[in-house]
C-alpha positions as CSV (number, residue, x, y, z in Angstrom):
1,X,0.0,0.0,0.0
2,X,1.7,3.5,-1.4
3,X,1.0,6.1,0.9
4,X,2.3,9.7,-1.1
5,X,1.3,12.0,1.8
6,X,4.3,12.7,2.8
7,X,4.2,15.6,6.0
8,X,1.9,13.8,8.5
9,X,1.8,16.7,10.7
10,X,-1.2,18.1,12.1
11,X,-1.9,21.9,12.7
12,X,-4.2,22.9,15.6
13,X,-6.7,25.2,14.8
14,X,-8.2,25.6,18.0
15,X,-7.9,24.7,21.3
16,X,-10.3,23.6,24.2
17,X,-9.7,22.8,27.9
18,X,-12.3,20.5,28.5
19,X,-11.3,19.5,32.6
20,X,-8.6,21.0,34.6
21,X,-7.6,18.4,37.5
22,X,-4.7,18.2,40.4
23,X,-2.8,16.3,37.9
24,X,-3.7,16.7,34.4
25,X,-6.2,18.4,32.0
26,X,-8.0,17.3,29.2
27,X,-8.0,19.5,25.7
28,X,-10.2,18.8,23.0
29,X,-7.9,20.6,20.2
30,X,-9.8,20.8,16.3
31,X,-6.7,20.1,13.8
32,X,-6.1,20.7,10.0
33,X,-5.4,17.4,8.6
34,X,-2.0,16.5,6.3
35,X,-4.8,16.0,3.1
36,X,-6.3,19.6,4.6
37,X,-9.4,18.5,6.1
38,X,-10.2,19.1,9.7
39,X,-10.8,16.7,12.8
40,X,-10.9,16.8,16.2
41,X,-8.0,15.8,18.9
42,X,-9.3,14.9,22.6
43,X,-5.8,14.4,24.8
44,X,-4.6,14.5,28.0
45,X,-2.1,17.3,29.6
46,X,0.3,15.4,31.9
47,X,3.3,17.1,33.5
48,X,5.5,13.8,32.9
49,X,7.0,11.7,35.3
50,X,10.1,9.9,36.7
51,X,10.5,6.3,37.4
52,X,13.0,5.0,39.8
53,X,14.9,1.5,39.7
54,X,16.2,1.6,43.3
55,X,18.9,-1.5,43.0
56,X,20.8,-2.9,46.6
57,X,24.2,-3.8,46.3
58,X,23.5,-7.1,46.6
59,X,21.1,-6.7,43.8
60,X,17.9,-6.7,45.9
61,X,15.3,-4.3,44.4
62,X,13.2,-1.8,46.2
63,X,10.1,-2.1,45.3
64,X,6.2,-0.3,46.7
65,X,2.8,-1.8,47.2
66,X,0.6,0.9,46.8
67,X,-3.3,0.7,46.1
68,X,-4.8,2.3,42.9
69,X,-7.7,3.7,43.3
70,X,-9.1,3.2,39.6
71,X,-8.7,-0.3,39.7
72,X,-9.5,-0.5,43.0
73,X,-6.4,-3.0,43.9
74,X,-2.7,-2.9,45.1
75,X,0.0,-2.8,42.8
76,X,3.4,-3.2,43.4
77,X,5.6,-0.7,41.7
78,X,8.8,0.6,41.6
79,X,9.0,4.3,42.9
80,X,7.8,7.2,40.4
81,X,6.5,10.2,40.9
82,X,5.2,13.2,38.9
83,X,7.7,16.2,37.6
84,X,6.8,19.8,39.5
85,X,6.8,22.8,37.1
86,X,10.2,24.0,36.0
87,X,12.1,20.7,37.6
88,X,14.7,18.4,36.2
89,X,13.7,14.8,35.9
90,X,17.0,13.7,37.8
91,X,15.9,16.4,40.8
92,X,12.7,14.9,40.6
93,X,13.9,11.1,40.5
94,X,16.0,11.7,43.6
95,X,13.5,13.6,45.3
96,X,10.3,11.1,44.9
97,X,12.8,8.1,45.9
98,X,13.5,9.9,49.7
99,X,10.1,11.5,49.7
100,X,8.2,7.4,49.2
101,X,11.0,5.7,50.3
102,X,13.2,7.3,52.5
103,X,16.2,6.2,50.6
104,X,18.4,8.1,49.2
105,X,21.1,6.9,46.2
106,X,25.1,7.9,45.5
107,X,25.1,6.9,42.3
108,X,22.2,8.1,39.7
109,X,22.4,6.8,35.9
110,X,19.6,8.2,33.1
111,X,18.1,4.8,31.8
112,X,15.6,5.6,29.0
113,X,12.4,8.3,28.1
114,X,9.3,6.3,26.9
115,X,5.7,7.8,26.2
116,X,3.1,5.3,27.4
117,X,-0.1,6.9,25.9
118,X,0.4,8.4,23.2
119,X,-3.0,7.7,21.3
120,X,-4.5,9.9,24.4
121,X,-2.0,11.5,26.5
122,X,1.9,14.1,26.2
123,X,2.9,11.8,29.3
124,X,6.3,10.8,29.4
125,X,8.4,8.8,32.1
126,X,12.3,9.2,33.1
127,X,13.5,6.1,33.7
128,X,16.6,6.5,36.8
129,X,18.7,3.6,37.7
130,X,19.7,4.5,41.3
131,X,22.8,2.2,43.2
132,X,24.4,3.1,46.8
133,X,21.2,3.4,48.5
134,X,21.5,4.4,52.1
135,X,17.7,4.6,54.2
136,X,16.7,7.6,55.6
137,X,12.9,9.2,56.6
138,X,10.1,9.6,54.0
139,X,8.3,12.5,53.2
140,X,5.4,11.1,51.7
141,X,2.5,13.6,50.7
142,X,-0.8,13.5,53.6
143,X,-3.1,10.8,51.3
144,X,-0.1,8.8,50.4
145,X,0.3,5.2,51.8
146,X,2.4,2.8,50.6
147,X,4.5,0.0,51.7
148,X,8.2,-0.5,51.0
149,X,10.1,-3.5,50.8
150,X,12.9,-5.5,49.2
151,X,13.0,-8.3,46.8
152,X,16.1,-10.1,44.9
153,X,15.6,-9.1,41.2
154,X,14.7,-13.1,40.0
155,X,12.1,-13.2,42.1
156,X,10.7,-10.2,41.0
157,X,10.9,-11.1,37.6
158,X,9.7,-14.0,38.2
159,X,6.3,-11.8,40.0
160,X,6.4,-9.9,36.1
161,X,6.0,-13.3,35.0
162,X,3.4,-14.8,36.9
163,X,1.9,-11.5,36.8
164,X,1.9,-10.5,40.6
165,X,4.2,-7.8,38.6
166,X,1.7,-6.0,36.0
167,X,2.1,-2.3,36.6
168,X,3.7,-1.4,33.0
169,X,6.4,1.2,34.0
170,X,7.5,-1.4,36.2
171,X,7.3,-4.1,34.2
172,X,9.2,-2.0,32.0
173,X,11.5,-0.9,34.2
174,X,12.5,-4.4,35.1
175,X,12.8,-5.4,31.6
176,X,15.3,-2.3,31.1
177,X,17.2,-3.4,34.5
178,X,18.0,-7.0,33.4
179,X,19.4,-5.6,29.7
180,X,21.5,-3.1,31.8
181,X,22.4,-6.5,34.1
182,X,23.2,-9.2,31.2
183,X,24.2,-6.9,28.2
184,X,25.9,-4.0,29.7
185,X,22.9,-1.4,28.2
């Protein structure tokens, strides 16, 4: 199948704020099409996030149990947190790890960017690896509860497969971590 359109942009034409939440908006945007028509966009307005892959030197993994609200269930997740206006992902990765966790890490390393939604949403998640980690106090927010705790990596990849471990930045996450672990990623 020859497809000769070759600029697939879209052009807004107008834009709507539809909801305006704690966390995110939603926009209904109406766009000029690459053929020249017009549509309509609906989306989601995220702020982006950080994920954390907090590894112990023995290779233990610190991992959260945290209940979701939506699907009305716990999770367990590795720690991530949303990026405050004008912050740097690696300020915001080290400050939602001691904020959940109460750790804190020595040695930081960028692991990948990924966009999760992008049929629906401009979210996008840092991946941190974070090594060295010494325990401290948390500083979780006032309707945050979670529970911390530590697992060897096999096990937990063997919870990704048995599906204990179904959260999808963590189960991305610990994808990334055992490329980084057997092929030097």
């Amino acid at each position: 199948m020859k497809n000769d359109i070759s600029d697939l942009t879209e052009t807004e034409l107008a834009s709507e704020t539809v909801f305006k939440g704690r966390l995110m908006h939603v926009k209904c945007d109406r766009v000029r099409l690459p053929d020249g028509r017009e549509s309509t966009r609906e989306y989601i307005v995220h702020p982006g996030a950080v994920v954390v892959i907090p590894v112990f030197d023995n290779g233990d993994l610190l991992l959260e149990r945290q209940h979701r609200y939506p699907l009305h269930r716990d999770f367990i997740e590795l720690p991530a947190g949303k990026i405050d206006p004008g912050e740097d992902d690696l300020t915001c990765a080290k400050r939602e790890l001691e904020e959940e966790t109460g750790y804190t890490a020595a040695e930081w390393r960028a692991v990948t960017t990924i966009y999760p939604c992008i049929g629906y949403s401009d979210e996008r998640l840092a991946f941190y690896l974070a090594k060295g980690l010494t325990e401290g106090e948390h500083g979780r927010d006032h309707d945050e509860f979670l529970e911390i705790f530590r697992l060897p990596f096999a096990e937990a990849m063997q919870w990704v497969k048995d599906g204990r471990i179904c959260e999808t930045k963590t189960v991305i996450g610990l994808f990334w971590l055992e490329k980084v672990l057997q092929q030097g990623w």
